[in-house]
C-alpha positions, 0 to 999 in steps of 0.5 A, a space after each residue: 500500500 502506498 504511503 501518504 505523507 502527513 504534515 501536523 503541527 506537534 506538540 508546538 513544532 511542524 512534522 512530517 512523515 509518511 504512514 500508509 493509509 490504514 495506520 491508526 494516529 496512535 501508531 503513527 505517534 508512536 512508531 513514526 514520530 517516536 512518542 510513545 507517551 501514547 498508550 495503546 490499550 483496547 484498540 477500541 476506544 473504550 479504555 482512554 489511554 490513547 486520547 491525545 489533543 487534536 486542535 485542542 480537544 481530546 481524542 482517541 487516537 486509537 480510532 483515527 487514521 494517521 492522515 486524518 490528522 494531515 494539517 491538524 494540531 496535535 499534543 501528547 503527554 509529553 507536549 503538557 510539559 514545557 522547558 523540562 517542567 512540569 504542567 500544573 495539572 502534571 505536578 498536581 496529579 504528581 503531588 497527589 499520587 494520582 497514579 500508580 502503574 501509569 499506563 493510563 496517566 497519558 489519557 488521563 492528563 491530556 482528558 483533563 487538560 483540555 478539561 481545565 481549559 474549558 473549566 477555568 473557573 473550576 468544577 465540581 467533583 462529580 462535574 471532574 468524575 463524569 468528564 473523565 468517565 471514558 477514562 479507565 484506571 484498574 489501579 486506583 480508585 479514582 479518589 487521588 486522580 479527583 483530588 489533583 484535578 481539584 488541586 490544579 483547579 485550585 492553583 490555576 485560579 490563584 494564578 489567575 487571581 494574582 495576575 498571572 497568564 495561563 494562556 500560553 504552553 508552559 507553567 501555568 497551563 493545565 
């Protein structure tokens, strides 16, 4: 099968590569662009490891064709960090001990980042759990991941409060 070049924008920087037809993006980010901060769990959708940002909104990557993704802008975990720190929502979850293995945290992070971008005046944490119920954990009980999502919220208002912009990719992003 012939490949299809795809130009996307990716985690702030303009790429290319070439993916047959048929790959899904979640391989595509993986095995051609060399994130493999995209987990692939059920291949159906089902579990959220795999959600990345696609222009901003959560997506299952594992559902899309590479080439669907031509022209787009795309942010995987590994985009939540700026300048080697940590996002808000990255230390908070950290600082909570949100997760434990970890093969769910991408889909996680990326689920509630586009969340508190939506939210910026915070949620309630029925509000947080209904967001995030497309996304499984089989280690947790989801009590720490809530807690962290509070605790993001909690900050990125006072940043808000004193001043500070959470406009841009970096420290005070979601």
């Amino acid at each position: 099968m012939e490949e299809t070049r795809i130009h996307l924008g990716l985690n702030g920087a303009q790429r290319s590569g070439l993916a047959e037809p048929r790959r899904t993006l979640a391989d595509f980010l993986r095995e051609n662009m060399g994130l493999t901060g995209t987990h692939v769990g059920c291949e159906h959708g089902a579990c959220g490891a795999c959600t990345i940002l696609l222009d901003g909104q959560p997506v299952r990557s594992c559902l899309m064709l590479a080439v669907q993704a031509d022209g787009r802008e795309i942010t995987t975990v590994e985009g939540l960090a700026q300048d080697g720190s940590l996002s808000t929502l990255q230390e908070a979850m950290w600082e909570s001990h949100a997760f434990q293995c970890g093969f769910c945290t991408p889909g996680f992070l990326t689920t509630l980042t586009a969340f508190l971008a939506e939210r910026p005046d915070g949620a309630s944490r029925d509000e947080i759990r209904d967001h995030l119920s497309g996304n499984l954990c089989r280690c947790s009980g989801y009590q720490t991941i809530v807690d962290g999502a509070e605790l993001a919220m909690s900050r990125l208002r006072a940043a808000r409060a004193d001043g500070q912009s959470a406009a841009a990719p970096g420290r005070l992003v979601p």
